[in-house]
C-alpha positions in Angstrom: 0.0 0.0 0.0 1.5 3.3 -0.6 2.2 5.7 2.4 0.7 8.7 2.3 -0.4 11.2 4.8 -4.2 12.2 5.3 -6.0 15.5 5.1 -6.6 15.3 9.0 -2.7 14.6 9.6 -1.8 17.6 7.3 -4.2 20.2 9.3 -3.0 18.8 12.5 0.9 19.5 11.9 -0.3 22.8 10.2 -2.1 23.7 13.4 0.8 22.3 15.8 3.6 24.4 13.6 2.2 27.1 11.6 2.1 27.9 7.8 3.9 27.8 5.7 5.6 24.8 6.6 7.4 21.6 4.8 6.3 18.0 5.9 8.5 15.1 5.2 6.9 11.4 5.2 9.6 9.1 6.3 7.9 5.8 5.9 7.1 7.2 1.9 11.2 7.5 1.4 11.3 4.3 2.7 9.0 3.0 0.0 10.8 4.8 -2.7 13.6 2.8 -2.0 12.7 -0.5 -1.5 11.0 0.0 -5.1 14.5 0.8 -6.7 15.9 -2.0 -4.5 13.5 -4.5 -5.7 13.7 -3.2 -9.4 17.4 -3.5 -9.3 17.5 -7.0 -7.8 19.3 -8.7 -10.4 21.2 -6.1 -11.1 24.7 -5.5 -9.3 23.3 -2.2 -8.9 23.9 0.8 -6.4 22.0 3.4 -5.4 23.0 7.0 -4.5 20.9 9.7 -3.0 21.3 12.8 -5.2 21.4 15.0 -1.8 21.0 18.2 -4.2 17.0 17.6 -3.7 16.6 17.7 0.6 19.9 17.9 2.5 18.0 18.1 6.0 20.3 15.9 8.2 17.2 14.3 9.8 16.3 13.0 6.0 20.0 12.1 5.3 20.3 10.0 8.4 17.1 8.0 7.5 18.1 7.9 4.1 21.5 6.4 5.5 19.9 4.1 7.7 18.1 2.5 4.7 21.1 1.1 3.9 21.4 3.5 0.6 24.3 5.6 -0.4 24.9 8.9 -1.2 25.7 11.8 -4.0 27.0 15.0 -3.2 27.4 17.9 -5.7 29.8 20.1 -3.5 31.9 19.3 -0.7 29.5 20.4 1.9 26.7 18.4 1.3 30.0 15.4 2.0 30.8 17.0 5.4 26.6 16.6 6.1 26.8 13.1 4.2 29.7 12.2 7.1 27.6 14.1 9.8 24.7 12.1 9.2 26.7 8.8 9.8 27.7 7.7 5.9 30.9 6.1 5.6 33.3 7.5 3.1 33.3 4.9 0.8 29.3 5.0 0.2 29.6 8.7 -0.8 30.2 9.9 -4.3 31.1 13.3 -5.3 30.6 15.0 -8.7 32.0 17.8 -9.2 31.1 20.5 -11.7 33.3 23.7 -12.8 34.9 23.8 -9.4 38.3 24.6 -7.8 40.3 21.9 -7.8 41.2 22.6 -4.3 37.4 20.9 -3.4 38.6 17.7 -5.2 41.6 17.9 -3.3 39.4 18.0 0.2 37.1 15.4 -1.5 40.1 12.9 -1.5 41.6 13.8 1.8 37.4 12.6 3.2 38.4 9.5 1.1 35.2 9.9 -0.8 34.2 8.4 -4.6 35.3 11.6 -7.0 34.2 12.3 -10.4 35.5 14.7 -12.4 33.9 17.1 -15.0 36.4 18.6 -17.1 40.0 18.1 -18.9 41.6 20.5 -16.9 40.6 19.6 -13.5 41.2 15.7 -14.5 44.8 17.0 -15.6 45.1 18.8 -12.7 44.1 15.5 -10.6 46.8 13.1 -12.3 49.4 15.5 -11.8 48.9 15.2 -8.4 47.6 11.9 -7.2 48.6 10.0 -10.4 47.5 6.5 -10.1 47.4 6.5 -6.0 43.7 7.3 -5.9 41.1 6.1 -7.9 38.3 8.5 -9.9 35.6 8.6 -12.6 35.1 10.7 -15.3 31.6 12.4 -16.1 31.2 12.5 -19.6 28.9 14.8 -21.8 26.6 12.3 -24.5 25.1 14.9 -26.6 22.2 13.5 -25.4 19.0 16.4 -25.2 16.5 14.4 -22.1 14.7 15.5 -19.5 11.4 17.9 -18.9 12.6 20.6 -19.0 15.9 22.5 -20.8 16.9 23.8 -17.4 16.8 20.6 -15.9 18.5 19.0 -19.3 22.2 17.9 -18.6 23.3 15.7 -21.6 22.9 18.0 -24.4 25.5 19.3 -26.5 24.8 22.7 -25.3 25.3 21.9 -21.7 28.5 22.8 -19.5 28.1 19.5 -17.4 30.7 16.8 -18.0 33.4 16.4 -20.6 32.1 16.1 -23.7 32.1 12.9 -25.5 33.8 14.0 -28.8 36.9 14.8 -26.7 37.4 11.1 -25.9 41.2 11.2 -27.6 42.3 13.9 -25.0 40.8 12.1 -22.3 42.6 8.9 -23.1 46.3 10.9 -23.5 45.7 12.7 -20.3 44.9 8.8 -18.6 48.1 7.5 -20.4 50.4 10.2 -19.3 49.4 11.0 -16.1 48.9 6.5 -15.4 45.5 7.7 -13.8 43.3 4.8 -12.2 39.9 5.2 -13.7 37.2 3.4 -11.8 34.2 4.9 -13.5 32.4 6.8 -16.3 29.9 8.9 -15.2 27.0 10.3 -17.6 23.6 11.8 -16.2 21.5 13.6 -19.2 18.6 15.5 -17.4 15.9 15.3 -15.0 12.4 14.1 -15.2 13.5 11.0 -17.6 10.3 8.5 -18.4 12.2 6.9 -21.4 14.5 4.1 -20.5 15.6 4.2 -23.9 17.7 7.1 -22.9 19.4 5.3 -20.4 20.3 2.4 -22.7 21.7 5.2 -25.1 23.8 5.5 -22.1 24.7 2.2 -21.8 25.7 1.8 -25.5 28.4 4.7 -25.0 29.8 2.8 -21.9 29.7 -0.4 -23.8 31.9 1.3 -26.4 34.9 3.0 -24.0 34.6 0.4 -21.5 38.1 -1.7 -23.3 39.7 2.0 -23.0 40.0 1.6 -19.4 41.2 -1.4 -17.8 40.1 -0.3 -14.1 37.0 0.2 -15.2 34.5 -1.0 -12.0 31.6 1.2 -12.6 29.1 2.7 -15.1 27.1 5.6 -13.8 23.9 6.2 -15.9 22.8 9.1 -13.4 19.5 9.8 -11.7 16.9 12.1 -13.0 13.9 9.1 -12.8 10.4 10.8 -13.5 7.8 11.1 -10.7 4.3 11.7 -11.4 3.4 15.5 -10.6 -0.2 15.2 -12.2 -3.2 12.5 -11.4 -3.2 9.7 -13.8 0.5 10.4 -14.7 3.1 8.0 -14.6 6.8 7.7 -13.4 10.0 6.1 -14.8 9.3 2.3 -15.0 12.1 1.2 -12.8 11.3 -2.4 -12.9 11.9 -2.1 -17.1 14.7 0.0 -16.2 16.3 -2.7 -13.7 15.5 -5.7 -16.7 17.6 -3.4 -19.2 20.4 -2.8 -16.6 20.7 -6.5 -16.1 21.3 -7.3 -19.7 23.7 -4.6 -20.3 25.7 -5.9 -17.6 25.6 -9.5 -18.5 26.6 -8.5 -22.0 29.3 -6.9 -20.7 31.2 -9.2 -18.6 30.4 -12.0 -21.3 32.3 -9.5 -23.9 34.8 -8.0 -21.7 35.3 -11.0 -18.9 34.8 -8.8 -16.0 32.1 -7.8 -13.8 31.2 -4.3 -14.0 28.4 -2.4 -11.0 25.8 -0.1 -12.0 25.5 3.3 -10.3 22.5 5.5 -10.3 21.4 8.4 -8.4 18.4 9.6 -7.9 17.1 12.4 -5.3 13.7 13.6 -6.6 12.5 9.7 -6.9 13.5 9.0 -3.2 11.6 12.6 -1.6 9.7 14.3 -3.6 6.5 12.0 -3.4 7.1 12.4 0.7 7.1 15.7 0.7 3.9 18.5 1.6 4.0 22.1 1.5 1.2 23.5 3.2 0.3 27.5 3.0 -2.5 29.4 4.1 -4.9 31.6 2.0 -4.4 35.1 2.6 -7.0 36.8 0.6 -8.8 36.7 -2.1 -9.4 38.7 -5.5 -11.2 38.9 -8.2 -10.2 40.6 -11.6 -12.6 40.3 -14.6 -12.8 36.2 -14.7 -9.5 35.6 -12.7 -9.8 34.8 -8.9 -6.3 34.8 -7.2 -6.1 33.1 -3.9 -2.8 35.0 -2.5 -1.4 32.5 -0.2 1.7 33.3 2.9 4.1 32.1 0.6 6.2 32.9 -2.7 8.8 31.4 -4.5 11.1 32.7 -1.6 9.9 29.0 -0.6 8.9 26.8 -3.5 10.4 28.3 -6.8 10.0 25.6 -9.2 7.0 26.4 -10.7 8.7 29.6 -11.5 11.7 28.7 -12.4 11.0 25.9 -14.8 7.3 25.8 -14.8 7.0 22.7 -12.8 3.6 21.4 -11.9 2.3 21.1 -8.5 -1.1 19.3 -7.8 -2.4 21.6 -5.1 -5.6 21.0 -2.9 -7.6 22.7 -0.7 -7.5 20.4 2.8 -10.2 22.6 4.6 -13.2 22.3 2.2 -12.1 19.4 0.4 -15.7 18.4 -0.1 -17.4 21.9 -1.6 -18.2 22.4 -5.1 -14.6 23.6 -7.5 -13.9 26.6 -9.2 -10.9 27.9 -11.1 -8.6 30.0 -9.3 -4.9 31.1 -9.8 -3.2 30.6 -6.7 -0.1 33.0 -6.2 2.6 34.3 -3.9 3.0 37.2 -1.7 6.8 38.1 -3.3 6.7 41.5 -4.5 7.2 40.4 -7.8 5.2 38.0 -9.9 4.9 34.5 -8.7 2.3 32.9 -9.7 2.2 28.5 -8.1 -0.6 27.6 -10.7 -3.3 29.5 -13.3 -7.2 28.2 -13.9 -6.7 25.3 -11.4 -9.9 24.0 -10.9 -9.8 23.6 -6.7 -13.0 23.1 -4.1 -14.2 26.1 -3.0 -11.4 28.3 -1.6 -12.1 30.9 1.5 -9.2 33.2 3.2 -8.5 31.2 5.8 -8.2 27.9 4.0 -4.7 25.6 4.0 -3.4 24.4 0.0 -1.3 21.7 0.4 0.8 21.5 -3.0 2.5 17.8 -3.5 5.5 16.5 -4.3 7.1 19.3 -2.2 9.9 17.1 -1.1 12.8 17.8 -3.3 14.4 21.4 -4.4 11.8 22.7 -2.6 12.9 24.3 0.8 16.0 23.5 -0.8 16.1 26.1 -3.0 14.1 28.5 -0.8 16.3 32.1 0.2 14.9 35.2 2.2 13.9 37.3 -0.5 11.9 40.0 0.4 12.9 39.2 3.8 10.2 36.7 4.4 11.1 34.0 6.8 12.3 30.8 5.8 9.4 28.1 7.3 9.4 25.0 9.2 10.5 21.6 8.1 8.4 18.7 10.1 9.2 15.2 9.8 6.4 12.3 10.1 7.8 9.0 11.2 6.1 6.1 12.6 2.8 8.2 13.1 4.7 11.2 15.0 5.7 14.6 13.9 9.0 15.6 14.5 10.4 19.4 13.5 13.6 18.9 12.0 13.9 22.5 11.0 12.4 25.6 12.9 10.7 28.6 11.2 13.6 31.2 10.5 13.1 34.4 13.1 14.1 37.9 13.0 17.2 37.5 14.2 17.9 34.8 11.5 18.0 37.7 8.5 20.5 39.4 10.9 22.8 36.6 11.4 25.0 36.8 9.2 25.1 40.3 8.2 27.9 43.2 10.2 26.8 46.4 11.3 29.5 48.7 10.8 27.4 52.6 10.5 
């Protein structure tokens, strides 16, 4: 049965904690993963948490004691990784257009490193030669995902190196006697085709006799969730089938047994998280009626940003007839969550939940216009927990020095 929490939960933890506020459903993470776990079963497969999408260190050490590993994108999110209780060796770093000094602290944490570009993976055989193993992220050439902000394998993109420059790649792994463990390639985000993975695969099938220390092939995260009723995710199970062959035909072609790393962040939390606001007021203009709620993309920017879709609903009238409203911020700028969306009758007063709130939500929430960052709550085994209080005053002031 999949977990979800009720109307009557939501309203409760909204009353306890305030609006706006984040809610976390630990038992629906937990789901998540056994599905990949069970979709992967034949697979020597491993699974990273993409930390990009929640790095609360309440979700990271439930995440952890999953048994799952863990993908950082910058060297903090590793100290956090190694706060919340993750060994070194299950946490993979990817870098992307960064000092080399960061890859240098990634070793010295004794982390899995892939590097992005020629001159930082000169840079890295220079120094560590053959002493240390890392993977290389390559660039396909590959246009995926829903959206060409969330797109990472196109040949327009600065992620990886790119594939065509697989010559200098090789002289830079002869001369410097580097010890590659991996190739790396993610493409996008919100991938439902598994034929783009096996595009993937096809590329590592290819290099794969280039590199002799080759362990792992990294296809990425990026799996589709369903935002809208009726729609459907990735089909991991397919996806797991695929994988299987592909590494059956390689060790039959190349005699050696090769792991397959993914790592996804949005398929783990974004199903388990709920933001809930409030509805400030009300107004009508010609045909429009905006419900203003206390919130703005200060705290939920992806519909803004790259016109994600949010199913939202009204939890305190759940049962009255529906109209169309267009629900929106209170940012001093536009900031609009949703246009025409058909909810049951909304009154000022009323709590929207919008779904799938759990990744690069709060994540990629700031202060902007001052506004407070809000709660994070955490429901485990039938019990809220906060795991992050509402910002106060003092909080915008933190950080800041008064010198007039």
């Amino acid at each position: 049965m999949s977990q979800s929490l009720s109307n009557e939960q939501l309203i409760g933890i909204a009353n306890e904690y305030g609006t706006p506020v984040y809610v976390y459903h630990a038992e629906k993470i937990t789901e998540q993963y056994q599905k990949l776990q069970q979709a992967f079963k034949q697979s020597n497969a491993k699974i990273f948490y993409a930390s990009k999408a929640l790095t609360n260190i309440n979700i990271l050490k439930h995440i952890r004691s999953l048994g799952c590993n863990i993908d950082c994108s910058s060297v903090n999110e590793i100290h956090l990784a190694i706060r919340a209780g993750f060994e070194p060796a299950s946490i993979l770093y990817t870098s992307n257009g960064i000092a080399f000094s960061e890859i240098e602290e990634a070793v010295s944490l004794g982390v899995n490193v892939n590097i992005d570009s020629l001159s930082n993976l000169e840079k890295f055989g220079k120094k560590f030669g053959h002493s240390y193993p890392v993977g290389i992220r390559l660039r396909p050439n590959i246009m995926a995902g829903g959206n060409l902000k969330i797109s990472t394998g196109h040949e327009k993109s600065k992620f990886g190196i790119p594939i065509e420059q697989i010559d200098k790649i090789l002289a830079l792994v002869q001369e410097n006697n580097l010890f590659i463990c991996g190739l790396h390639v993610h493409t996008g985000s919100e991938i439902k085709d598994v034929s783009v993975f096996m595009q993937v695969a096809d590329i590592f099938f290819e290099l794969a006799p280039h590199f002799p220390e080759l362990s792992y092939l990294d296809l990425g995260g990026g799996f589709k969730v369903p935002y809208q009723e009726g729609e459907t995710g990735t089909d991991v199970s397919l996806l797991g089938e695929k994988v299987a062959g592909v590494l059956n035909k390689l060790k039959e072609t190349y005699k050696r047994d090769f792991e397959a790393w993914f790592e996804p962040g949005k398929f783990l939390v974004s199903e388990a998280g709920y933001f809930i606001t409030e509805v400030n007021v009300l107004k009508q203009s010609g045909s429009i009626i905006f419900a203003g709620v206390n919130s703005g993309f200060n705290h939920l920017i992806r519909p803004m940003f790259y016109e994600a879709y949010h199913r939202i609903q009204n939890i305190s009238n759940p049962n009255a007839p529906t109209q169309l409203y267009t629900i929106t911020g209170n940012i001093c700028e536009t900031d609009t969550f949703a246009s025409d969306r058909a909810l049951n009758e909304v009154r000022e007063g009323d709590r929207l939940v919008f779904y799938n709130a759990g990744a690069y939500g709060f994540e990629m929430g700031s202060n902007y216009n001052a506004r407070f960052k809000p709660a994070q709550v955490l429901v485990s085994k039938g019990k809220s927990h906060l795991i992050g209080r509402r910002d106060i005053f003092e909080d915008l002031l933190r950080n800041q020095v008064e010198v007039l």
